[in-house]
C-alpha positions in Angstrom: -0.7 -1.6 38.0 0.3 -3.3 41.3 0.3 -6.8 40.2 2.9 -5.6 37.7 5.5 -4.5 40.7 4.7 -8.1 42.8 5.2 -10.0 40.1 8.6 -8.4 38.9 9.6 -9.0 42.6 9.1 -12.7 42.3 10.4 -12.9 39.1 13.5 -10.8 40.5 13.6 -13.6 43.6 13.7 -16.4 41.0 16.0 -15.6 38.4 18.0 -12.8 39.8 18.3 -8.9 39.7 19.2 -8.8 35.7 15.7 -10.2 34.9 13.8 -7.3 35.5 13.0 -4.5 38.4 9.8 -2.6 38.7 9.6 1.5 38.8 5.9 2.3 39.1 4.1 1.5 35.3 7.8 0.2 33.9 9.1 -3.2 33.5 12.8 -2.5 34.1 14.7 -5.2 31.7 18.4 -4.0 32.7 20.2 -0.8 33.0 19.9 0.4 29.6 16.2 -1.3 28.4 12.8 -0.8 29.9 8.9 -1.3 28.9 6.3 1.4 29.4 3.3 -1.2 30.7 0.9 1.2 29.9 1.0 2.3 26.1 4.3 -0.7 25.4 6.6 1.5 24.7 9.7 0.3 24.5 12.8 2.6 26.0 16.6 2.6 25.1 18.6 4.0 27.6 22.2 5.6 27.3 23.3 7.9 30.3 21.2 10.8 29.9 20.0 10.1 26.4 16.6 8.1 26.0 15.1 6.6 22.9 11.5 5.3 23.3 10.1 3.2 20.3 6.2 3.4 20.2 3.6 1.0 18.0 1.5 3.0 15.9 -1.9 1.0 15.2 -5.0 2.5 12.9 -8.3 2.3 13.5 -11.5 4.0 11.7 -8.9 7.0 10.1 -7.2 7.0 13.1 -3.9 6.3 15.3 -5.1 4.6 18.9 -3.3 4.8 22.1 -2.6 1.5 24.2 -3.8 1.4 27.2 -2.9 -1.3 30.1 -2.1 -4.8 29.2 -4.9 -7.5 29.2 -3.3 -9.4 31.5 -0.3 -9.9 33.8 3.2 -10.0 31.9 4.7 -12.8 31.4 8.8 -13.7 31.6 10.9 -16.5 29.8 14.0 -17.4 30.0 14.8 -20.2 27.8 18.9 -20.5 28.6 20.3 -17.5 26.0 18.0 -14.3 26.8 15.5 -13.0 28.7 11.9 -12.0 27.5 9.0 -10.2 28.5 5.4 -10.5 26.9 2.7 -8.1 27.2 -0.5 -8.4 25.6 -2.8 -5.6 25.3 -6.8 -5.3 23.7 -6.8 -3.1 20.3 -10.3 -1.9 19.3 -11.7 -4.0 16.2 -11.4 -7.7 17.8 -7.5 -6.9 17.3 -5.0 -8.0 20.3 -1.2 -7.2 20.0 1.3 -9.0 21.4 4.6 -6.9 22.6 7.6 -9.6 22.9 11.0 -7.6 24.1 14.1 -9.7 24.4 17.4 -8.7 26.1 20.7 -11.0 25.7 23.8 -11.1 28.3 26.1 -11.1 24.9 23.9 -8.2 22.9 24.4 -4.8 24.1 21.0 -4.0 22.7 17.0 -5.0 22.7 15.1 -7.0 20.1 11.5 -5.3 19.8 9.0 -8.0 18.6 5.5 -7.0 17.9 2.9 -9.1 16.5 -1.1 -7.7 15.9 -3.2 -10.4 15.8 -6.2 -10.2 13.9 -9.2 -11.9 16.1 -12.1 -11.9 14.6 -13.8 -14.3 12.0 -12.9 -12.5 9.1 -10.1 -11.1 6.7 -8.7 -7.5 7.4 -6.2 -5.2 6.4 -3.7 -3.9 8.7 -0.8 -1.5 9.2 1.4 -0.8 12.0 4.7 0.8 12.2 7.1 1.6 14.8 8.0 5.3 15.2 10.5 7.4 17.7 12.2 10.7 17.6 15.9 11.6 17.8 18.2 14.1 17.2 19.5 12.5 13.7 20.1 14.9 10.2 21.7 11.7 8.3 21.8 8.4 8.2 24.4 5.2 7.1 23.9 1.9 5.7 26.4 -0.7 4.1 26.8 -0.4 0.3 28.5 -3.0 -0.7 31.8 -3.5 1.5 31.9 0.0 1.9 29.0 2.0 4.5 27.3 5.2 2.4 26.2 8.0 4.6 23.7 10.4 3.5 21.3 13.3 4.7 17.8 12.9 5.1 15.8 15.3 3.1 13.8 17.5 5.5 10.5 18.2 3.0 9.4 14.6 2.1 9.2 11.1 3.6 12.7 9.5 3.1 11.9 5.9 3.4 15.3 3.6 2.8 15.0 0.7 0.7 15.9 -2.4 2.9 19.3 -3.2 4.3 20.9 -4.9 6.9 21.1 -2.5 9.2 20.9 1.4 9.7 23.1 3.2 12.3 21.5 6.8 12.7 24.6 9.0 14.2 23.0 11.8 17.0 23.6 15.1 15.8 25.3 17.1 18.7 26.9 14.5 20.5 29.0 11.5 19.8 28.0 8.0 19.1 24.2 7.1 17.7 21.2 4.4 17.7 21.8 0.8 15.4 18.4 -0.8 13.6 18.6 -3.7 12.4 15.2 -4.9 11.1 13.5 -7.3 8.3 11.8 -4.0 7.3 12.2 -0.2 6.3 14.0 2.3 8.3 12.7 5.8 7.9 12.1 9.8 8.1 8.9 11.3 7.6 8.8 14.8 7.5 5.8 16.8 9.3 6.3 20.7 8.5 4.7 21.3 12.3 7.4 20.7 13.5 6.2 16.8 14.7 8.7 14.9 12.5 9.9 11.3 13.5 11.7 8.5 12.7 10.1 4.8 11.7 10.4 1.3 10.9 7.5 -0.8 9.4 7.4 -4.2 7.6 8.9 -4.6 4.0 4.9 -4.9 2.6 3.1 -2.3 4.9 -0.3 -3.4 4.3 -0.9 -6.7 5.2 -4.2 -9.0 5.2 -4.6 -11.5 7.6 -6.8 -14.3 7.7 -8.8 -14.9 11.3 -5.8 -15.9 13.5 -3.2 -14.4 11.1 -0.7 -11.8 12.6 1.1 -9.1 11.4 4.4 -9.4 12.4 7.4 -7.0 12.3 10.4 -7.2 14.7 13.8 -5.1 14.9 16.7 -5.3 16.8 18.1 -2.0 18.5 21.3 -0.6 20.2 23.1 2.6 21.2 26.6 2.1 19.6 29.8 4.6 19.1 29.6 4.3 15.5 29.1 3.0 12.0 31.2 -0.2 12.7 29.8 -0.9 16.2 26.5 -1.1 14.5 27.3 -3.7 12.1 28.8 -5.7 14.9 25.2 -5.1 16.4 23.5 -6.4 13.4 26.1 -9.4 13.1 25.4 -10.5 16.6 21.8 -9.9 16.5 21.2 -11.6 13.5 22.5 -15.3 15.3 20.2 -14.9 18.4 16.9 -14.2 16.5 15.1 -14.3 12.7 13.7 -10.1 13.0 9.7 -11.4 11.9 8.3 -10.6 8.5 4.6 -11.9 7.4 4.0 -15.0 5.4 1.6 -15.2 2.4 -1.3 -17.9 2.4 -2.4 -19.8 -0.2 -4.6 -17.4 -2.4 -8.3 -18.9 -4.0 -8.4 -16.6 -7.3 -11.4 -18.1 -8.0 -12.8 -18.4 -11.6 -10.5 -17.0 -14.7 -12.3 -13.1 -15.9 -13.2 -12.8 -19.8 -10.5 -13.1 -22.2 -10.8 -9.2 -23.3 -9.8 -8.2 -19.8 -7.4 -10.9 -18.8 -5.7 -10.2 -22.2 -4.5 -7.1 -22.0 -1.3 -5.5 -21.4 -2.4 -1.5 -21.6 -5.6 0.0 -20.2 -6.4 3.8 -19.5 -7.9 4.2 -15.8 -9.6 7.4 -17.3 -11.6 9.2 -14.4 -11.2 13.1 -15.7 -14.0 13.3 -17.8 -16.4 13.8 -14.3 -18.3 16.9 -16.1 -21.5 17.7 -18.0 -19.0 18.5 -20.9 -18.9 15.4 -22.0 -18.8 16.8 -25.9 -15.2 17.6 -24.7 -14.2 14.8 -23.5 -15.5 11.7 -24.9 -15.7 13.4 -28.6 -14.0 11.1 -31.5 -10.8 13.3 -31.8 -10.5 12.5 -28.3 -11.1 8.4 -28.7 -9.0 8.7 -31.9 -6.3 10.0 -30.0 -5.5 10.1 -26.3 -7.8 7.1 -26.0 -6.7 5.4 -29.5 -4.1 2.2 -28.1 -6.0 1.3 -25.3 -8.7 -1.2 -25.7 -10.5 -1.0 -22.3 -11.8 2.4 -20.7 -12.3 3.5 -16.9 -14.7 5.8 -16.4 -18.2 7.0 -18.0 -21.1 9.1 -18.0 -24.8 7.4 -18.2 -25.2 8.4 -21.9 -25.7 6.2 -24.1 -23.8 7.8 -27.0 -20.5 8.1 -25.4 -21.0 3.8 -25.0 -21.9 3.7 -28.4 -18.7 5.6 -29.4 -16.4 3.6 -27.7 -18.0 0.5 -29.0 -17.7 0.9 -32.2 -14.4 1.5 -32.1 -14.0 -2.1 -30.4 -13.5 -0.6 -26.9 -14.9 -2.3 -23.6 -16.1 0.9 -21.5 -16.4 0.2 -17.5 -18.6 2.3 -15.6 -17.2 4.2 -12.0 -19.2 3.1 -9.1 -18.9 3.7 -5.2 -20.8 3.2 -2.3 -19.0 3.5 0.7 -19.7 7.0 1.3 -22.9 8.6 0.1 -24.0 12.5 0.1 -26.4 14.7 2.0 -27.4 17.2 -0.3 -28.8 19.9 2.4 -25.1 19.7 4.9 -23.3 19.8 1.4 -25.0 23.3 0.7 -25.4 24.2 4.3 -21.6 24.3 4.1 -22.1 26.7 1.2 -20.8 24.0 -1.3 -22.4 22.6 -4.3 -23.3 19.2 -5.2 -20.1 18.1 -6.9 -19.9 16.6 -10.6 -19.4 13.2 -9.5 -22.5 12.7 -7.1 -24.8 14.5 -9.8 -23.4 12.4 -12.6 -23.6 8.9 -10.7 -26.5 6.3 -12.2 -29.8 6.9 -9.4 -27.7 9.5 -7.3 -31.4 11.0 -6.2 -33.0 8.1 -4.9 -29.3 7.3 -3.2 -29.3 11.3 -1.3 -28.6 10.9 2.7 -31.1 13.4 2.8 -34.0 10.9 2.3 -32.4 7.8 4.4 -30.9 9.4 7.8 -31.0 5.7 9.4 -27.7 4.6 6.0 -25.7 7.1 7.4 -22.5 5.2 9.3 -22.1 6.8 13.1 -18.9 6.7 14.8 -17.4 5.5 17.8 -18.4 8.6 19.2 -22.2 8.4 18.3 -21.6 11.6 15.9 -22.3 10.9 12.1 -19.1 9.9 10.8 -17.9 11.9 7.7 -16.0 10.4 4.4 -12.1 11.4 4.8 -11.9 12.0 1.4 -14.9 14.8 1.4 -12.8 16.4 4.3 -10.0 16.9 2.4 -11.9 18.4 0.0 -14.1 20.3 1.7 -17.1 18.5 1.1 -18.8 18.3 4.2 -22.0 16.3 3.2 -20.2 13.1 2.1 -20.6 10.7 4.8 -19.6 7.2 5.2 -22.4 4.4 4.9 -23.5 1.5 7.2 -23.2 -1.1 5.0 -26.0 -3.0 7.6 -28.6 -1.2 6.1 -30.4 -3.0 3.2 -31.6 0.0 1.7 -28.1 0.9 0.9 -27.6 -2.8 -0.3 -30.6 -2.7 -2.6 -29.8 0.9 -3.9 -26.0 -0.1 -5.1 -27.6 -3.4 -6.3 -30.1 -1.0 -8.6 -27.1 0.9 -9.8 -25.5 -1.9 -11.1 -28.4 -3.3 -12.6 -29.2 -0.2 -14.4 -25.5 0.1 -16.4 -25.9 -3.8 -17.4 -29.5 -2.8 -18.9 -27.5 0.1 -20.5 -25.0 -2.3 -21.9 -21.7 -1.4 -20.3 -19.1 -3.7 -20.3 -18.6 -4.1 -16.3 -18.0 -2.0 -13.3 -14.9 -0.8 -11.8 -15.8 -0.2 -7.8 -14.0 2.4 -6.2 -12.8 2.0 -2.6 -13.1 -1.6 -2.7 -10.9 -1.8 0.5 -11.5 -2.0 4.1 -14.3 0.7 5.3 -14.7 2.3 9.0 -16.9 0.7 11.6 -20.2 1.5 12.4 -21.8 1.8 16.0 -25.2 2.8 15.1 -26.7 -0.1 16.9 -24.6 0.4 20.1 -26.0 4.0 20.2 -29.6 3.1 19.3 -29.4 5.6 16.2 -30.5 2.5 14.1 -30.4 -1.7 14.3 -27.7 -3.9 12.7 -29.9 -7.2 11.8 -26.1 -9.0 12.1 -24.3 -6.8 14.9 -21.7 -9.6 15.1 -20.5 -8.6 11.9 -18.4 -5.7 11.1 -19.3 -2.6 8.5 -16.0 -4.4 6.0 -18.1 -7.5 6.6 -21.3 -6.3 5.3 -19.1 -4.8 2.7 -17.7 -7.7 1.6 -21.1 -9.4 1.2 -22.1 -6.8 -1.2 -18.9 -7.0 -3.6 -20.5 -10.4 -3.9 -23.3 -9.6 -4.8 -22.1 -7.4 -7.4 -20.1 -9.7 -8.6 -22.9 -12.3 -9.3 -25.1 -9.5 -10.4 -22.6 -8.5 -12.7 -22.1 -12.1 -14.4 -26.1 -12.5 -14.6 -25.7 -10.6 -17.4 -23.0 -12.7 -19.4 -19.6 -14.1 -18.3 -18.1 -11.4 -20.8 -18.9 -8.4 -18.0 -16.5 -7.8 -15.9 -15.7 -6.2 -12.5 -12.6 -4.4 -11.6 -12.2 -3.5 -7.6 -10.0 -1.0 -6.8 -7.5 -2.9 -4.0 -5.2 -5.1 -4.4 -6.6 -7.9 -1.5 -6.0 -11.2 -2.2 -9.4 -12.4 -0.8 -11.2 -9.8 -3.5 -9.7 -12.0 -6.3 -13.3 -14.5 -6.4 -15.3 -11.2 -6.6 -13.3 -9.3 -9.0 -11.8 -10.3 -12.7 -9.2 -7.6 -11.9 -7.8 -5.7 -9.3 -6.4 -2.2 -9.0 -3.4 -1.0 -7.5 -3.4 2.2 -7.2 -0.9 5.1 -7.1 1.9 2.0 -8.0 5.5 2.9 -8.5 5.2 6.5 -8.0 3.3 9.0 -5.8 2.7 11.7 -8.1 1.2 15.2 -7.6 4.6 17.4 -6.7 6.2 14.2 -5.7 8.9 12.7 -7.4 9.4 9.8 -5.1 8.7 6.7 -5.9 6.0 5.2 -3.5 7.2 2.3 -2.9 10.5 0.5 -2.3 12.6 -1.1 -4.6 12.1 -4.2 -1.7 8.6 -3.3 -1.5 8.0 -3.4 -5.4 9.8 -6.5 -5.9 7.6 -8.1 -3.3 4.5 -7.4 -4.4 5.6 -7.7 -8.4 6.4 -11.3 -7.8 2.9 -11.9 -5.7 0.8 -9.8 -8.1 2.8 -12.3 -11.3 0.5 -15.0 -10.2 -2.9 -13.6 -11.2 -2.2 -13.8 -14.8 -1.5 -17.6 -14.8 -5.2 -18.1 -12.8 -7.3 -15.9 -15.3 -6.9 -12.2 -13.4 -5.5 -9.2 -13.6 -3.1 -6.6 -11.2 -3.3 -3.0 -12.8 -0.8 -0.8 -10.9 -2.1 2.5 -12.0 0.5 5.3 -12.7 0.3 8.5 -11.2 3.4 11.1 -12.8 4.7 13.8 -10.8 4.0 16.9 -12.0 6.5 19.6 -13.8 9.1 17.0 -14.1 11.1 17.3 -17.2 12.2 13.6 -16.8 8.0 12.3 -16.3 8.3 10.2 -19.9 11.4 8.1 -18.1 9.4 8.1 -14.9 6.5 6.2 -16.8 8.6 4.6 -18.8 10.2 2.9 -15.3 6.7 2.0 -14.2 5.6 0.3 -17.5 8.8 -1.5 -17.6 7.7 -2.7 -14.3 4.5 -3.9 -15.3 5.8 -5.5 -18.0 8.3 -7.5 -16.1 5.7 -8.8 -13.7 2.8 -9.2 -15.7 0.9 -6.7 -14.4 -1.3 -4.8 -16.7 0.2 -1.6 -16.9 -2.6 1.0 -16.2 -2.5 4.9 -17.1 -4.6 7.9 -16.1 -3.9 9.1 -19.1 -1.6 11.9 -16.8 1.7 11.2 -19.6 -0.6 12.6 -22.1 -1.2 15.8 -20.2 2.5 16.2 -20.0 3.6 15.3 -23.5 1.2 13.9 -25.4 4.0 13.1 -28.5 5.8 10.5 -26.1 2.7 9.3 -24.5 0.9 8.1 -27.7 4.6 6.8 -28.8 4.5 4.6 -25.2 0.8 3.8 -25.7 1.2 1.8 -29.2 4.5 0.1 -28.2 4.1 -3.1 -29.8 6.7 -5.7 -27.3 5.0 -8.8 -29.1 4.2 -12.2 -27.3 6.4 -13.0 -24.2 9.5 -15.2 -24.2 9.7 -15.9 -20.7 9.2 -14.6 -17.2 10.6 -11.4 -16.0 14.1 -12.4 -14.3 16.8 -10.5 -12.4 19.9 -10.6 -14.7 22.0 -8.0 -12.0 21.5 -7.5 -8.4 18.4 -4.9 -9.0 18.1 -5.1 -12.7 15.3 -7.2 -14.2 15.0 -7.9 -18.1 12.2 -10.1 -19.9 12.5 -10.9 -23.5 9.5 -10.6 -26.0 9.1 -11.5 -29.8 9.4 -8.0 -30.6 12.5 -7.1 -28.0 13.3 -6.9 -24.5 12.4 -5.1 -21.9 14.8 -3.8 -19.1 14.0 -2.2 -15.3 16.3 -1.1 -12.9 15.7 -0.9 -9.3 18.9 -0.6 -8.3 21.1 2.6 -7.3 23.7 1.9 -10.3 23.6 2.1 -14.1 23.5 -1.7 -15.3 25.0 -2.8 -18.7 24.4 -5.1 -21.2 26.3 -6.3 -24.1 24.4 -7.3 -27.2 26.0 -8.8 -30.3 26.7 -7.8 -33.8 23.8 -6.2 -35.6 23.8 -4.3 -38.7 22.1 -1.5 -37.8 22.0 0.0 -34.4 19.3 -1.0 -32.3 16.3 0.6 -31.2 16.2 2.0 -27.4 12.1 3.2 -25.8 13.2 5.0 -22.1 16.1 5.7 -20.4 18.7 3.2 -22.0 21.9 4.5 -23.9 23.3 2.3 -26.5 27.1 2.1 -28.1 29.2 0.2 -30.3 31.8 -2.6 -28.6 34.2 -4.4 -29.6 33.9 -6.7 -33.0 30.6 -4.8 -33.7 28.8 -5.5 -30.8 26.5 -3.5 -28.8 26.7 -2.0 -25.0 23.1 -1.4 -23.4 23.5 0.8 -20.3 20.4 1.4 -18.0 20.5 4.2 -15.6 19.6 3.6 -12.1 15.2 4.0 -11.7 15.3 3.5 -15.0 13.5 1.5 -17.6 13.7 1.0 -21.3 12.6 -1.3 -24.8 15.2 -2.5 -26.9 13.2 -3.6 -30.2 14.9 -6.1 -32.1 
């Protein structure tokens, strides 16, 4: 790291001691901002109080470290502020780009960091921005007023997006400003590791070869709530904090009518058991299954298709082949072979055990197994290299066999990004394309899938679970999965109201080009208010166009209200889904009108004269008004049906 002290010197010569001074591995920016070289992070400085910001970057299930920068840092000085530059290498053909900006007026830093995707194809990326502090609450503006709150110490507590956020230190006066295009944060670890964050508005982002993934926040250490929006006010004229742009999106050609069509659909994945009697019997399809006219999730018997189709049901078939099993570690680990491997079309002739040479390897030359199967213990799923052609032909075989069967499509599982493979670099086996990545190869066979798929009609269709824009040419419909709400013992939703709005307004499009977006729900659990929960996130579908999607978990909960829900009848739409309130969206049908708020505050509506009182589905409250009127009121996360 000498060439980082010689050229702070002459930098220091050139424009003066408040440029920059050089400690060892730190650019020193001024006396209250400094940049670790090695590992850029970024250091706030406050007497004897330090904040350091650090990027978080992932990489095959994992967080990297940074290590030196690429090359030498580079200063500007354009007339209004300083800036410093470092670039450093990530693994994955990834570089990112560390900007940090100081102004003479701006008692603060601006943090700019951009990750650049460089290789030749699409990927999926996240990066956030963490630190830790001694902070218990936290206030943002509400309205003209500022709201301050406690974090909540057992879950993630991510704040939707505002201006600013000033985060006051706990045992000592004064506290730490953040003003950012993005989310402000607390995620709770229960070792003891917890931290604060701020990541981009939409935290998964693809970017095309070239693209970057931009997010950029200013911070300062301020007295108080007021010298924090003074912060924000003045940072906001000196610099536009980054946020990522969306490119034009090729949706390629429109999916059958019976897909694209529908407004309900049950992502239906429990019945994974030789039981099937149990759960694909007609009091079961009668029933539970009875309003929705396409079906997730299937056994290879031939009866249960036969069921469904008479009842004029499409039936999609589960399929997955980024991670195949080696029977002999599986029950070398004292597990058995679990229901889903045993019940998956061809599982034998797919076995690890039989094709050592599909197994993925990791950067580490160990055999690199499936996250999923960790968490659950079973320690024979491993991830594939998708290099291998035998593991190409195999999943092409599968496929093939459920068209001969006469399924209605596929629905691919963990149709996302996958881990990288370096079984050529070790010699363990060859990549016949090494300059392509495992996603790559990946990639290539969704395509073929695809085309495999439509050899058999252009009435078969293929859902992909991931909602990636490039995946729209080699999918009818896409899957969203855990949308709105993260379920299990959650009752947060798992996204933010920003967030949701973002991506319901992107996701609106696919309808219009022949496609499909189905966020499916997942409920929290022992939650006396779970109908009102789902009806928020059908609401939310409904607004956006989205094809609201449900693992049939509402019916587990109260199966009365869920088969109320599943018939709802809203009729033909009226218009698009519009915001009517700051946070409160409505869309009118032929049938009635649909209503989701997002916002913190109960919205109201009047509605005129009617004979009868009208009709409210969800969380909506209705009264008389004046000259026999109406007055909707929707509470705040809530979303209801008023039928006409």
């Amino acid at each position: 790291m000498r060439w980082c002290q010689t050229i702070l010197l002459l930098i220091a010569a050139l424009y003066g001691s408040s440029a920059a001074a050089a400690d060892g591995e730190f650019l020193q920016l001024n006396a209250r901002a400094r940049i670790h070289c090695n590992g850029a992070g970024v250091a706030l400085t406050n007497g004897a109080r330090t904040i350091e910001f650090q990027p978080n970057i992932g990489y095959n299930n994992n967080w990297i470290s940074l290590g030196s920068p690429r090359r030498e840092p580079q200063f500007h000085n354009p007339g209004n502020y300083n800036e410093w530059v470092l670039e450093y290498d990530v693994p994955g053909g990834r570089i990112f780009r560390l900007a940090v900006k100081t102004f003479q007026e701006l008692d603060g830093i601006v943090v700019d960091g951009r990750l650049i995707n460089g290789n030749e194809s699409n990927i999926v990326e996240y990066f956030f921005w963490s630190w830790h502090m001694d902070a218990t609450d936290y206030v943002v503006p509400d309205g003209e007023a500022m709201r301050r709150q406690p974090f909540d110490r057992t879950v993630d507590n991510k704040l939707d997006h505002v201006p600013f956020v000033f985060l006051p230190f706990d045992r000592s006066a004064g506290g730490l400003a953040v003003a950012a295009n993005g989310i402000v944060g607390y995620q709770y670890e229960p070792d003891g590791d917890s931290f604060l964050y701020e990541r981009a508005i939409e935290h998964d982002q693809e970017l095309p070869p070239g693209g970057c993934y931009h997010n950029a926040f200013g911070a300062g250490l301020v007295a108080d709530a007021g010298e924090a929006a003074a912060f924000y006010r003045q940072g906001s004229s000196y610099v536009s904090f980054g946020v990522a742009s969306s490119s034009v999106v090729d949706y390629g050609r429109p999916g059958p009518e019976w897909l694209t069509g529908c407004r309900s659909l049950a992502g239906y994945y429990r019945p994974w058991s030789v039981e099937d009697g149990k759960f694909w019997n007609d009091e079961v399809l009668d029933t539970r299954l009875k309003d929705f006219s396409v079906i997730i999730g299937s056994q290879p018997n031939p009866d249960i298709l036969a069921r469904v189709h008479r009842r004029g049901k499409k039936l999609l078939y589960y399929v997955g082949n980024t991670c195949y099993l080696d029977a002999e570690a599986q029950l070398a680990g004292g597990r058995e072979v679990f229901d889903e491997w045993r019940e998956s079309v061809l599982s034998d002739e797919r076995l690890l055990d039989n094709h050592p040479d599909w197994v993925c390897i990791d950067e580490n030359g160990e055999r690199f197994h499936d996250l999923w199967g960790t968490m659950h213990g079973h320690m024979g799923l491993f991830y594939n290299c998708l290099h291998q052609d035998g593991v190409q032909e195999a999943a092409l075989r599968q496929v093939a066999g459920l068209m001969e069967l006469g399924y209605d499509g596929i629905f691919v599982d963990l149709a996302g990004p996958t881990v990288e493979c370096y079984g050529d670099k070790f010699g363990i086996h060859s990549h016949a394309e090494p300059e392509k990545s495992n996603t790559d190869k990946y990639f290539e066979l969704l395509d073929k899938m695809y085309a495999l798929v439509k050899s058999y009609g252009d009435d078969r269709a293929v859902i992909l679970n991931g909602p990636i824009a490039s995946h729209w040419p080699r999918a009818d419909a896409l899957m969203w999965e855990s949308a709105v709400w993260v379920g299990g013992t959650s009752r947060e939703l798992n996204q933010t109201p920003a967030e949701l709005v973002l991506l319901g307004k992107r996701y609106a499009e696919a309808r219009k080009h022949g496609k499909l977006l189905l966020p499916l729900v997942y409920l929290p659990e022992n939650d006396p208010d779970v109908f009102n929960k789902a009806m928020f996130s059908y609401a939310y579908a409904m607004i956006f166009d989205l094809c609201w999607t449900d693992y049939t978990a509402l019916w587990d909960r109260d199966a009365a209200k869920a088969a109320g829900l599943y018939g709802l009848q809203l009729g033909e739409p009226e218009n698009d889904g519009a915001e009517a309130q700051p946070g409160v969206w409505r869309r009118d049908f032929s049938r009635g009108t649909i209503f989701w708020n997002v916002s913190r505050r109960p919205a109201e509506f009047s509605w005129p004269a009617a004979e009868r009182k009208p009709d409210v589905i969800g969380a909506g409250t209705i009264a008389p008004a004046g000259e026999g009127g109406w007055r909707l009121i929707v509470p705040s996360l809530g979303g209801c049906f008023l039928k006409k």
